[in-house]
C-alpha positions as CSV (number, residue, x, y, z in Angstrom):
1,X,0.0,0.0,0.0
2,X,1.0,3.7,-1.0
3,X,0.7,6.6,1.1
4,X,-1.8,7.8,-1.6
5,X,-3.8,4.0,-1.3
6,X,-6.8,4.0,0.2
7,X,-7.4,7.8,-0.6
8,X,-8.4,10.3,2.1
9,X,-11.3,11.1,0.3
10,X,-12.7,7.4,0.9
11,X,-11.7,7.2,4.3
12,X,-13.1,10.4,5.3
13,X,-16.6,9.1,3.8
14,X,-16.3,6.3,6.2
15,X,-16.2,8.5,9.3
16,X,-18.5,11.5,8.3
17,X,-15.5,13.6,7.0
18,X,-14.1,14.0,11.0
19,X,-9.8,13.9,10.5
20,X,-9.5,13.4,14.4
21,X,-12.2,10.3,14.0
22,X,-10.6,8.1,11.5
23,X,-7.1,8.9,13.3
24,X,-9.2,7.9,16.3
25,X,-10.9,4.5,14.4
26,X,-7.5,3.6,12.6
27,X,-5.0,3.7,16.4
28,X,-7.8,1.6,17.7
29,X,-8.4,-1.0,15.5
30,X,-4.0,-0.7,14.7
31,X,-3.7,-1.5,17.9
32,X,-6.4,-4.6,17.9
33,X,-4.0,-5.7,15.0
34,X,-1.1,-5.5,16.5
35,X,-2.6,-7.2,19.5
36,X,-3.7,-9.6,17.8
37,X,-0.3,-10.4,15.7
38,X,1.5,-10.4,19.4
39,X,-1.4,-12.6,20.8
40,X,-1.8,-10.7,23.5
41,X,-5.2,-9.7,24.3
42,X,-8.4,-11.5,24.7
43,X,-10.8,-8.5,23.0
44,X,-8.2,-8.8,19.9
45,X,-8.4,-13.0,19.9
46,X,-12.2,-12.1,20.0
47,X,-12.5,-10.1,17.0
48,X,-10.2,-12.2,14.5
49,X,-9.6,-16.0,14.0
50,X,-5.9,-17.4,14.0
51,X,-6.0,-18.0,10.2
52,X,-7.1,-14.2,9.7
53,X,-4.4,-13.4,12.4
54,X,-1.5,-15.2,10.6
55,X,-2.6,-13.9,7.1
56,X,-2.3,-10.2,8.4
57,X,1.7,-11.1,9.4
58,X,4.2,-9.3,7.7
59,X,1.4,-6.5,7.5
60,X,1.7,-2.9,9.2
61,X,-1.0,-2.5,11.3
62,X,-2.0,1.0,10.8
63,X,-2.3,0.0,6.8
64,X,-4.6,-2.7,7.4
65,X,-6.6,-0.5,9.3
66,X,-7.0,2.0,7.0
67,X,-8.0,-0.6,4.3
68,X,-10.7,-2.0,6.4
69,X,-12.0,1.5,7.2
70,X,-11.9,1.8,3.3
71,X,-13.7,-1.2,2.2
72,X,-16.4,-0.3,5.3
73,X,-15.0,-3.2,7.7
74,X,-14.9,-1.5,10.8
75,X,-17.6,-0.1,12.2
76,X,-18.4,2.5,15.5
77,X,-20.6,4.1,17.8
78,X,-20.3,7.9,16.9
79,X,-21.4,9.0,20.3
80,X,-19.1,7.0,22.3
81,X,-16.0,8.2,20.1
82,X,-16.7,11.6,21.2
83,X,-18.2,11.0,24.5
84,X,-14.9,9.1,26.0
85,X,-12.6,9.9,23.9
86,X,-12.2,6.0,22.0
């Protein structure tokens, strides 16, 4: 993946054009990946299987976010983004 791949402009429509809330989405579900890659978390192990977790590997977090934020993978609660923060 490029810098330029997925483009702003399709990641902004995923999170109602709000910069700070797909920064916000992307950390978040970066870290689930990451977590999930190290195996150490329970809510990551929740969210993926193994075989998704070993065919992320040799994948930077923060761009599989950001393509799964493209493609409309990962969803949120708008209220509770803003109300605590994540």
């Amino acid at each position: 993946m490029s810098v330029v791949e997925p483009k702003i402009d399709a990641l902004l429509d995923r999170t109602e054009s709000d910069k700070f809330l797909l920064c916000s989405i992307a950390s978040k579900r970066a870290r689930d990946i990451n977590d999930m890659m190290r195996g150490q978390r329970d809510r990551a192990v929740a969210l993926q299987s193994v075989d998704e977790i070993i065919k992320l590997a040799g994948r930077k977090p923060l761009s599989l976010a950001m393509e799964e934020i493209a493609r409309g993978e990962v969803s949120y609660d708008f209220d509770s983004f803003h109300r605590d923060g994540f």
